[in-house]
C-alpha positions, 0 to 999 in steps of 0.5 A: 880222823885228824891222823888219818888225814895226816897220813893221807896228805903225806902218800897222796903226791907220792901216789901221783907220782907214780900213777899210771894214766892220770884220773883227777883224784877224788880228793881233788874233786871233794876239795870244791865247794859252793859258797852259798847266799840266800840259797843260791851258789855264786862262786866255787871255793876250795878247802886247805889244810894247813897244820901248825905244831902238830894241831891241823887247820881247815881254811877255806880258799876262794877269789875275792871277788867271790867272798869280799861281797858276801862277808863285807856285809856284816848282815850275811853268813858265811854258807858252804854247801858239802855233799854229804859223805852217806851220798844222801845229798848235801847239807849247807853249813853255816860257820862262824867268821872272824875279823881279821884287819877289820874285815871278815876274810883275810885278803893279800895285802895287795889289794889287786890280788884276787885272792881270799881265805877263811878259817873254818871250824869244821873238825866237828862236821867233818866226819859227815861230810864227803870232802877231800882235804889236803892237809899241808905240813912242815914236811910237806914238799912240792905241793905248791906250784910256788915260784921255787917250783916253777924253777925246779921243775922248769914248768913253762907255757904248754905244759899241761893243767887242769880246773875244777869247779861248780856250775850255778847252771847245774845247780839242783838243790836236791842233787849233790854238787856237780864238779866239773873240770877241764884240761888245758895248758900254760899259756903264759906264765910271767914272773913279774908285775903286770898292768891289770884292771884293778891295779899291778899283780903278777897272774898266769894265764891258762888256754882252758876255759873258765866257766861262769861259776868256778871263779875261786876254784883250783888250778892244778899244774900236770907234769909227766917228768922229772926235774931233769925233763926225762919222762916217767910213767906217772904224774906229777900235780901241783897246785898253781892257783886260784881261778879269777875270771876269763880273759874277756875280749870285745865282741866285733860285730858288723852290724847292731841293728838297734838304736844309737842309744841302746847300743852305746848303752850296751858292751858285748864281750866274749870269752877268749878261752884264756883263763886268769889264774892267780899265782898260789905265792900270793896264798902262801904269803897270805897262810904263813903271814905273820898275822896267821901264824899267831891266830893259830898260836893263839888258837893252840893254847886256848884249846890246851887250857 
């Protein structure tokens, strides 16, 4: 099984690249999961692969505003809701979480950065369950809308992109998980730190809507040329991100007809259809810190003993 994903994940950028009409591919669909509490989704999360001296890992991706609240109470599993492979529904999967800088979740080490990952030990559930994993390796090239890809590829404000998540709204619990995605652009792609409530961060800005519940879902740039900007008939995707929440603006209103107290009491907001995107960099330094490099060593040679 392990092999076939790793054969899988090495034709799946060349496939893109030459595709015709783009389709969102079932692998990037079956990635999405919901993370559970008390049998309620609160919050999209994605699965990554990420292999280390020929041995595969599974870690779960998602905002921390979406995890930090479950796992920092000690009290709470960590719950994943997969669509079963046979189509027959979902199954809730229970895993077993580790400390990591004394917290059961590994964060960036700014903590402005609204970004957060888990280890899963699912290779003994994952023939029975429907979820697309894309396993990267050594070898793997322009996965990553990194920095190094922005600059190679030139992807700037208005090229296309594309998020995927779960809606709580839609949530059934009889019914298997409904992904819903939405195609946008780039509007805003900095490079640099900037001022945001909850302190300094870089972040991209998306004119695709995000919607209550696909917060710590993925954000997939589209590209339909070449480095050297000619087109090509297929595509190209990368991924750009993780989803953190819209972009809020007050709500200006004439009039409130209500009394002074309640309306000092009451803050309306709306949904400017910008979307905040935390940058995949910040993943990367947190998968090849130095700190998982050595979990996974340390998990390698207890598995060979």
């Amino acid at each position: 099984m392990k092999k076939l994903i790793q054969i899988f994940s090495a034709l799946v950028l060349f496939c893109c690249l030459f595709a015709g009409t783009f389709t969102i591919p079932n692998w990037v669909i079956n990635s999405v999961v919901f993370i559970m509490v008390d049998n309620k989704p609160i919050g999209s999360g994605f699965v990554l692969g990420i292999e280390q001296s020929g041995k595969q890992f599974i870690y779960l991706v998602s905002a921390k505003h979406v995890l930090e609240p479950i796992l920092s109470d000690t009290t709470k599993p960590l719950n994943v809701r997969f669509n079963k492979k046979d189509g027959s529904g979902t199954v809730t999967v229970t895993f077993p979480t580790q400390y990591f800088n004394g917290k059961r979740w590994i964060e960036h080490k700014n903590p402005a950065v609204d970004i957060a990952a888990v280890p899963l030990a699912i290779w003994d559930k994952i023939n029975e369950l429907d979820v697309g994993l894309f396993l990267v390796a050594d070898t793997t090239k322009d996965y990553f809308c990194d920095t190094s890809f922005v600059n190679k590829y030139k992807v700037t404000a208005g090229d296309q992109v594309f998020t995927v998540g779960l809606v709580p709204y839609l949530f059934n619990k009889d019914e298997k998980n409904m992904v819903l995605s939405r195609f946008g652009t780039i509007s805003a792609l900095p490079q640099y730190d900037l001022r945001l409530p909850g302190g300094l961060q870089k972040a991209y800005f998306l004119d695709c809507p995000a919607f209550g519940g696909n917060s710590g879902g993925p954000a997939y740039v589209l590209l339909e040329r070449t480095e050297t900007g000619a087109l090509i008939a297929g595509w190209r995707i990368a991924l750009l991100g993780v989803v953190s929440e819209f972009v809020p603006s007050p709500l200006r209103m004439q009039q409130i007809k209500t009394d002074d107290a309640l309306a000092n009491a009451v803050q309306l907001i709306e949904n400017t259809g910008i979307s905040k995107v935390v940058p995949i960099d910040y993943l990367k330094e947190i998968l090849y810190s130095q700190q998982q490099i050595d979990f996974r060593d340390f998990i390698i040679k207890q598995n060979s003993k």
